[in-house]
N, C-alpha and C positions, 0 to 999 in steps of 0.2 A: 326400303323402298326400291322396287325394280329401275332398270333403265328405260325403259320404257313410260313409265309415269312420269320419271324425273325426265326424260325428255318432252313431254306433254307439259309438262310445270313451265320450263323452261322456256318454250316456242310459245305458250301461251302467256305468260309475262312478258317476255320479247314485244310479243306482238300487238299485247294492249299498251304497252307503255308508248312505243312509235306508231302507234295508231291513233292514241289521245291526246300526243303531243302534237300529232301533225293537225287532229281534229281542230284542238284548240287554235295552232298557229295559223292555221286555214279559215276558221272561223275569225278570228281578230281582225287578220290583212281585209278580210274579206269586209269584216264590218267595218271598218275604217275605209275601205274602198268606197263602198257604196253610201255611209255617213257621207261622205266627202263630198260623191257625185248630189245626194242628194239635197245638202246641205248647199252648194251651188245653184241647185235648181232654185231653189227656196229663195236666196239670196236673188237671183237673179228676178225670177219671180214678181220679190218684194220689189226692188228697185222700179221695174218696169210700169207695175200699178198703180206705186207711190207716184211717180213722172207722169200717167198718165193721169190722177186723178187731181196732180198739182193741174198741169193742161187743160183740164177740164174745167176747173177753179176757175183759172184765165182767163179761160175762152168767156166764160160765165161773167167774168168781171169786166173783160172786154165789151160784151152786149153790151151791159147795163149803162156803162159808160155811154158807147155811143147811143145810146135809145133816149140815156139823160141829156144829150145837146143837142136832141134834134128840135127842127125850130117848133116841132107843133108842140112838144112836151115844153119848150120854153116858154111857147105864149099860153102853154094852158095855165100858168103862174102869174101872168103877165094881166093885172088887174086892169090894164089901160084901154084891154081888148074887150069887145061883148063878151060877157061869161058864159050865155048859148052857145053863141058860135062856137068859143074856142073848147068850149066840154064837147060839144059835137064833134070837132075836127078830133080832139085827141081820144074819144072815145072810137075814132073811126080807125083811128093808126092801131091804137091798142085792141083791138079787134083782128086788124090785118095780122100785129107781128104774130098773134097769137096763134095764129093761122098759119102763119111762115114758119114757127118754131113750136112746134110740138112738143117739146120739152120745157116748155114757158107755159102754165097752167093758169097767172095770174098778176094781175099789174095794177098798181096802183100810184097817184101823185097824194102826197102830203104838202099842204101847203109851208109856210116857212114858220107855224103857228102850231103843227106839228097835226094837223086837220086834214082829215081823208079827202080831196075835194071831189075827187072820182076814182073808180075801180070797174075792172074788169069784173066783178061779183057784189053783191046789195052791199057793201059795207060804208056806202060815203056817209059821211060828217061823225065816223068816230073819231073821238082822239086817241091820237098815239102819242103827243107829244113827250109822255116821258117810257115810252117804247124805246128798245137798244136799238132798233131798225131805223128809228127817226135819228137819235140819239148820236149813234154812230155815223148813221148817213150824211147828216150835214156836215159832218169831219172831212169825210171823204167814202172812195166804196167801203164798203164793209158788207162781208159775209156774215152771216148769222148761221147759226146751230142748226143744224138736221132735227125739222119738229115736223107735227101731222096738222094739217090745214084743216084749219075749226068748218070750212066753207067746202072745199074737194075732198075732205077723209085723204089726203094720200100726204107721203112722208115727204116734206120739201125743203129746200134750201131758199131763205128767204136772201137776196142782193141789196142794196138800194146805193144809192150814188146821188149827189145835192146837184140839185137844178140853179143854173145861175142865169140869173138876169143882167146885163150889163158889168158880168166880172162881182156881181154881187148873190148872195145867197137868196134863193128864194122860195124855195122847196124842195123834195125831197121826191126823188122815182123809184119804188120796190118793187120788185119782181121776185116773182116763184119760180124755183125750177125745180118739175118734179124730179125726186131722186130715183124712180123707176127706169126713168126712159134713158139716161148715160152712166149715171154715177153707179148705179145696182149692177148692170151688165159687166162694169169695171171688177166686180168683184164676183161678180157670181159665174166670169169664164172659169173654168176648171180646166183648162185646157195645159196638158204638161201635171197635173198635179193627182194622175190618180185616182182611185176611186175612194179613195178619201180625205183627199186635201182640199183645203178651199181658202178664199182669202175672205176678209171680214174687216170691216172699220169699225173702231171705237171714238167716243166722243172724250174727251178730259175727264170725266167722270166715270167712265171704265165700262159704257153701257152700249150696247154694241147695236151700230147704228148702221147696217145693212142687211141683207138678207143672209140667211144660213143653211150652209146646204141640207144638215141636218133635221134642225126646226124651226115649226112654225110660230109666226107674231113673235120676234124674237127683240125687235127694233125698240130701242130705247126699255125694255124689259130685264132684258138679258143682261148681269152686270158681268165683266170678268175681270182677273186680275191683268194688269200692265205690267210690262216689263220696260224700264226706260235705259238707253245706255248713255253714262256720264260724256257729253260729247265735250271732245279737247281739241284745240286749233292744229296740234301734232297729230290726231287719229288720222288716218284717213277713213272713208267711208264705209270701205270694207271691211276695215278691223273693225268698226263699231257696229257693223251689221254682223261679224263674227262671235263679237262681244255677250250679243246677245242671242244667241242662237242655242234653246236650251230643248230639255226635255221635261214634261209638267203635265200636267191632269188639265185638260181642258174645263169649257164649260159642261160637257157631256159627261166629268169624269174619265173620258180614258184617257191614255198616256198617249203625249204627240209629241213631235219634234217641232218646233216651232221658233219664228222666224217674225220678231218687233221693229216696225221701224216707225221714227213720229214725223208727226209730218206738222209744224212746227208755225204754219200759216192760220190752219186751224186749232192746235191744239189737239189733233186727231192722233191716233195710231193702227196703222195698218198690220196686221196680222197675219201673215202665212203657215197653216200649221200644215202636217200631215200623219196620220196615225203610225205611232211605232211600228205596229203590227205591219202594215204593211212596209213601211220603210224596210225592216229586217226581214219579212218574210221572203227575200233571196238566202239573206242567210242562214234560215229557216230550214228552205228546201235543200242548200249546200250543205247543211250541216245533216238532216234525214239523208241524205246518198250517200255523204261519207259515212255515216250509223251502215245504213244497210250494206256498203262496201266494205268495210270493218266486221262486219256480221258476215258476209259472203266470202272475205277472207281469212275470218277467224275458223269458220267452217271449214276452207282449204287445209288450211291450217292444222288442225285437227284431224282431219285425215290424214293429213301426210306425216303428222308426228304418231299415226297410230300406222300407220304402214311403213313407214321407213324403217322405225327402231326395229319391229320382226325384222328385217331384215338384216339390222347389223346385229340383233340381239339372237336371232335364231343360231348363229355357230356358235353363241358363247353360251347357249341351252346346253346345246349339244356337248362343249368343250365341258359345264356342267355336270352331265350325266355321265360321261366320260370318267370324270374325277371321282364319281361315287362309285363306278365301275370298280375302278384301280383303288380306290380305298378296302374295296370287299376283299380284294387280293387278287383279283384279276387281271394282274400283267401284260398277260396275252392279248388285252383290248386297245384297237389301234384308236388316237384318238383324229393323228393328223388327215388335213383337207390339203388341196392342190390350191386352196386360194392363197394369193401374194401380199392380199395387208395385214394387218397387225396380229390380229385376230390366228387366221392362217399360220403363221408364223408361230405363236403361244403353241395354237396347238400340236407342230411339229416337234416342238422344243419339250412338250408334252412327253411325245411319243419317244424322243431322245434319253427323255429322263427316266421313263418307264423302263426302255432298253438297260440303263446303267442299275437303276434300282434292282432291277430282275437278275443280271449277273452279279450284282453285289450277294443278293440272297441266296443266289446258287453258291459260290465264293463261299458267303458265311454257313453255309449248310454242308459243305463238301468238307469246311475247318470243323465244322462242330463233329460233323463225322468220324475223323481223323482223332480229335479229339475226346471224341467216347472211346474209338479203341484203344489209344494210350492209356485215358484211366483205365481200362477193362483190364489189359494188361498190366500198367501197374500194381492195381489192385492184386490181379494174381499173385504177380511176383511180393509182394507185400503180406496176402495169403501166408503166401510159402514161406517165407521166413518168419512169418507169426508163429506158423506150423512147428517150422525147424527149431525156433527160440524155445516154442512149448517141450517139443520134446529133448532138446538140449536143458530146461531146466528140470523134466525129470528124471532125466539120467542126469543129472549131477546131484538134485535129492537123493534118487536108489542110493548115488556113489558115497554119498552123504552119510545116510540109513547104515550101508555097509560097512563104514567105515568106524562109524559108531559102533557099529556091531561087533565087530574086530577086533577095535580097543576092549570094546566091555570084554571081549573074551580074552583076550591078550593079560590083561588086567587080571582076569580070572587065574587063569592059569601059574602067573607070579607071584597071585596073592604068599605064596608059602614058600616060594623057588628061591635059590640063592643070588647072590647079591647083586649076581651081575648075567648079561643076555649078551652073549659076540653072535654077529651075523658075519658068515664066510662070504664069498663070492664064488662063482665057478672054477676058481683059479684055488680056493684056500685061501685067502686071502678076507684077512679082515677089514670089513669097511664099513663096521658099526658097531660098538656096543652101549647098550642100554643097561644103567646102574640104575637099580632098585632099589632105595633106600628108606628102610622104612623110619618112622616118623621117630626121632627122637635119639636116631643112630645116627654113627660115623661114616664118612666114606670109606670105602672101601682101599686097603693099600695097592691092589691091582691098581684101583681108578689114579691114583696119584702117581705111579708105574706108568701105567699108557700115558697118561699126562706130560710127566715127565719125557718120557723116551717120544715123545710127539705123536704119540699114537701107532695103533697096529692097524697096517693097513691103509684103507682111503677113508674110513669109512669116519662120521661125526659122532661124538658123544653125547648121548642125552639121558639125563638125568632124570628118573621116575621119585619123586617121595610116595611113599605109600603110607597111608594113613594106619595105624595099629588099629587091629578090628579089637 
């Protein structure tokens, strides 16, 4: 694999690994950041709607109260009085407040027999007596259930509070208040929550009794799940608003973050949710800019891993072709550069070692030289004495041949000669004789003579037998 690609490998693992580390830890802080802010809002949210729609309870529970002591709702129970008059007077009040309070749709007295005796709408002389509204009423106030008025079609909260006659029970005063005109507003501000959050009340039975920013006729239709948190005298209010702060599939089916709190007067639960989707979509969009920032620097990136290595890679091409230069046997090929780093450097060391190589081969070429003419010459001289040896062993064969020859005639010539051959010297002097003795005879008494007397002459005795022909 070139350096160049493995630099390319390299800068690009590099680059995605602290690019996707950083994405993710950018993404996490990030979503825990904004969870957190939003999760507060939520919280904060809840608390504030829960407070206001406890207030609002109050206030409502407050009216009823005082509307139940006032003297004309006393005497209209008050059987001592004409029952014209006092239906008149208290129809005339109930008239007024209704008039006064626009959020009050409807009013009624029950007698202590649990008997409509007048209302604000045609309903006198039904019994309610075993009605929770009478039921409860005479106990003390009591709030009843968010239902739809058989008489106005609209969603209400029915009050009622016991009328008393001298410290005695004597009937009963219910009021409507419709849920459009305070309680709805309560929930349907959106204000702070986005363009998809919204707050919503539920009744004890999980059916959600106010309006929805999503859909319609939703009120007492709509069931959803509750979430309830285990409340402990050690929580505080917060951790149990934290407690339950989860993520779930709404009534719509999508995924929300969502925010339960109960509200424990009624058996109510208020709900705060807000769509994931939007919740994370900051981290959404942080996390597409670091993509295409990761994208725009993986590109730099890539560039510069493909132009830089040319550059440290181009002298070591070079210092490459070089070496195949000097491998063909071209010596003479410079490979060094004037640059100072490594690189540079190799290839002076290059040019150093070609230098040394080149006079070694001259060196070995100048000895091989040297050394041909030695063998040339030795051979000669090796020649020559081959030569001289050859012709020294045939003259010492000729001398051989000859000598053979000599004998044979030497021989010849004794075969019949007498017994004995004296060789003189230039002096006279004997200084060899050759006894011929032939096969079967005696020595000669001369030979035992020169034996005897030590010999005549210098010369050695040597003794022929000749074989009888």
């Amino acid at each position: 694999m070139k350096i160049q690609r493995k630099f390319q490998i390299i800068a690009l693992l590099l680059l995605t690994v602290v690019s996707v580390t950083s994405i993710l830890i950018s993404r996490n802080i990030s979503t825990n950041i904004i969870k957190q802010q939003i999760t507060d809002n939520l919280i904060n949210t809840t608390q504030s709607r829960v407070k206001h729609v406890e207030t609002l309870l109050s206030q409502y529970e407050e009216l009823t109260k005082m509307v139940s002591t006032g003297v004309v709702f006393r005497d209209a129970v008050d059987e001592s009085i004409d029952y014209t008059r006092r239906i008149e007077q208290v129809n005339q009040r109930i008239k007024n407040i209704i008039e006064t309070h626009e959020e009050i749709s409807r009013i009624r007295i029950l007698d202590k027999e649990g008997i409509i005796i007048t209302s604000s709408h045609e309903d006198t002389g039904i019994d309610k007596s075993t009605h929770e509204i009478f039921l409860e009423g005479k106990e003390g106030t009591f709030i009843g259930d968010l239902h739809l008025s058989s008489f106005t079609h609209k969603h209400v909260l029915s009050i009622s509070a016991p009328i008393l006659l001298n410290k005695q029970f004597a009937g009963v005063l219910a009021v409507n208040f419709d849920a459009d005109k305070e309680l709805f507003k309560i929930t349907t501000d959106h204000v702070g929550l986005g363009e998809t959050g919204e707050v919503y009340l539920a009744n004890k039975d999980g059916y959600m009794i106010s309006l929805s920013r999503f859909i319609d006729k939703v009120i007492l239709k709509q069931k959803i799940d509750l979430i309830y948190a285990e409340e402990e005298n050690s929580v505080s209010t917060d951790t149990l608003l934290q407690e339950k702060i989860v993520i779930i599939k709404d009534y719509r089916g999508v995924e929300v973050l969502t925010v339960h709190n109960h509200i424990p007067k009624m058996h109510w639960s208020l709900i705060t949710k807000i769509d994931t989707e939007e919740v994370f979509a900051p981290i959404t969009k942080l996390t597409n800019s670091l993509l295409l920032m990761f994208a725009i620097i993986l590109f730099i990136a890539l560039f510069i891993s493909s132009f830089i290595p040319r550059i440290i890679t181009r002298p070591l091409r070079r210092l490459h072709e070089s070496t195949e230069e000097i491998i063909k046997g071209n010596l003479d090929y410079k490979v060094g550069t004037s640059s100072p780093d490594e690189v540079g450097q190799l290839s002076r060391a290059f040019d150093e070692m070609t230098a040394s190589l080149k006079k070694s081969r001259e060196e070995l070429e100048e000895y091989s030289r040297n050394l041909e003419e030695k063998v040339e010459v030795r051979t000669r001289e090796l020649s020559d004495i081959n030569q001289n040896l050859e012709k020294e062993i045939i003259e010492r064969k000729q001398i051989e041949e000859n000598l053979s020859k000599s004998q044979q005639e030497f021989a010849g010539v004794f075969m019949n000669s007498p017994v004995a051959m004296v060789y003189l010297d230039e002096k006279s002097n004997i200084f060899n004789i050759i006894y011929i003795v032939r096969a079967g005879t005696m020595v000669h008494p001369f030979m035992n003579y020169c034996q005897s007397a030590g010999g005549i002459g210098t010369g050695i005795t040597d003794y022929f037998h000749l074989a009888s022909s």
